[in-house]
N, C-alpha and C positions, 0 to 999 in steps of 0.2 A: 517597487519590484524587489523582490527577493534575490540578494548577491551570490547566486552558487558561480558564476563566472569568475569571481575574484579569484577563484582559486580552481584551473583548469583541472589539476588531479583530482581538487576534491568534488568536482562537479563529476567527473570520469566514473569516481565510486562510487557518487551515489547512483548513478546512474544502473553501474554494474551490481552494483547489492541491493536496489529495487529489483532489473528484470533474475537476478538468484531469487528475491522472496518469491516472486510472482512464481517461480518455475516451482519452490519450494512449496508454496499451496498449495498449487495444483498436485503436488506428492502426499499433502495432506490431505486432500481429497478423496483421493483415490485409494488411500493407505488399505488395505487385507483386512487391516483388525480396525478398521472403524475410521469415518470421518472424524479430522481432529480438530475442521472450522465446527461443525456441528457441537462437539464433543465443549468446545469452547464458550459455545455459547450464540453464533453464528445463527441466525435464521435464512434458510434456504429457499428462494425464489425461480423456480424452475420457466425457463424459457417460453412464452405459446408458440415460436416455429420451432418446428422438429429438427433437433441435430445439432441445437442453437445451445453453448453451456449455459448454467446457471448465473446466478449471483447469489452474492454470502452477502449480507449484511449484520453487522453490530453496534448493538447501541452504547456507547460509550459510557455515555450517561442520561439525564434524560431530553436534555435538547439537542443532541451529536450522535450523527451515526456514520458510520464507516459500509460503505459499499464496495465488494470487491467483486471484478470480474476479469477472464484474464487477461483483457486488455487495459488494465488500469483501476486503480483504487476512488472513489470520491467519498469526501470528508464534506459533511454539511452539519452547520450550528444554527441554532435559532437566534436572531440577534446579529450575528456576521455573515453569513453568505455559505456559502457552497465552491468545492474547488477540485477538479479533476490531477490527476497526477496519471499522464497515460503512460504506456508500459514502453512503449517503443518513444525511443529518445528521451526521457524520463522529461516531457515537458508538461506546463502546469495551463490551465486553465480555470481562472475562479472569477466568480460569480456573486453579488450580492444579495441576491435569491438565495434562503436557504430552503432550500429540495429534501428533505431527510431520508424522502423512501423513490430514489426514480427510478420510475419505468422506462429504462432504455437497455439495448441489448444490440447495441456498440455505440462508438463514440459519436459517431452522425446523428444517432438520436437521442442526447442529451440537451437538455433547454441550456444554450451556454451564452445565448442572447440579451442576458441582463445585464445592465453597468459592472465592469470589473472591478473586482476585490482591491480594496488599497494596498500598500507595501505591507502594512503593521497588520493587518486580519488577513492576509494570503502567508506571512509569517507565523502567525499564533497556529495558522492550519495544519503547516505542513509541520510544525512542531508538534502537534496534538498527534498528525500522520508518525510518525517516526516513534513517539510514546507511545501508542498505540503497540506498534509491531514491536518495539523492544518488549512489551509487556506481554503479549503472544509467542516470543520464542520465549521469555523466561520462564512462563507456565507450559510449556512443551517440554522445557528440560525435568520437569515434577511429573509427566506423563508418560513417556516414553522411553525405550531402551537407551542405553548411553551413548550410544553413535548412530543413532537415528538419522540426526539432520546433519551427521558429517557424508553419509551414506546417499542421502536425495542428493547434497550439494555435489558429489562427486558425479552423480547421475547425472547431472545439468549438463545439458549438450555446449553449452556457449563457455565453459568452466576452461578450455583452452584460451581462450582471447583475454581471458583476464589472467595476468600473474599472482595478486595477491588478493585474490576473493578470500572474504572471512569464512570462519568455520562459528563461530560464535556469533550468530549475528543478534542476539540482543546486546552484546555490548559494542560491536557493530553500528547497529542504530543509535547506540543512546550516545557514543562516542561521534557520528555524526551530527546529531543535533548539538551538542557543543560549539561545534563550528561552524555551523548555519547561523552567517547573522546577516541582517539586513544592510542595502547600501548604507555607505554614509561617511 
């Protein structure tokens, strides 16, 4: 298992600067002057029940892809498995199935039934999750106006409960994964 408990604050943040991206996507969706998962690179999977939102997914590279809907991100590799990171409570769910493209459209219908991820590939995952979004807001800062995402993050209704939510979150991310380490 992956030790984000070691350290009660820094389980707190991540927690808080996952549901800020999450709310922060959803801003990027939505954006006047264009979708900026689209614009990214994102492939856009549109719901069959009506009313129901999308899902973005990206291919990393070519056995990893990143799914994101707004209840939670899943990271799936070929070779290691698959691994949910839901939004609410920032808890993990992984999987030695890797799933690249699932068709679920919430958390109930995800196959999460297969033997669980070991400590060392539920780590390398959520390390790959966190590269990943630090590598997305640092290409945001090349696309858009200069206080863009100080402007969403201010937006964010939950932005009171947290005192020190980032404004920068790619170094944000990159600065949590440094201190994400495994028990031991």
């Amino acid at each position: 298992m992956v030790n984000m408990q070691k350290s009660h604050s820094l389980f707190n943040m991540a927690r808080a600067i996952f549901d800020q991206q999450m709310w922060c996507w959803g801003c990027d969706v939505r954006r006047a002057e264009g979708n900026l998962l689209l614009a990214y690179g994102c492939i856009k999977h549109s719901a069959p029940i009506p009313k129901t939102p999308s899902a973005y997914q990206l291919w990393l590279d070519t056995d990893t892809t990143l799914t994101l809907w707004g209840w939670g991100i899943w990271i799936a590799q070929n070779g290691i498995g698959s691994l949910l990171i839901q939004r609410s409570g920032f808890r993990m769910t992984g999987i030695t199935t890797p799933i690249l493209s699932p068709s679920a459209w919430s958390e109930e219908t995800l196959p999460l039934s297969a033997p669980s991820l070991n400590a060392e590939a539920q780590h390398h995952m959520i390390l790959r999750v966190f590269q990943a979004i630090a590598d997305y807001e640092q290409w945001l800062t090349t696309q858009v106006e200069p206080h863009y995402r100080l402007m969403t993050i201010n937006a964010w209704p939950q932005k009171r409960h947290h005192k020190n939510h980032p404004t920068d979150l790619a170094a944000a991310w990159s600065q949590l994964a440094k201190h994400f380490t495994l028990k031991g």
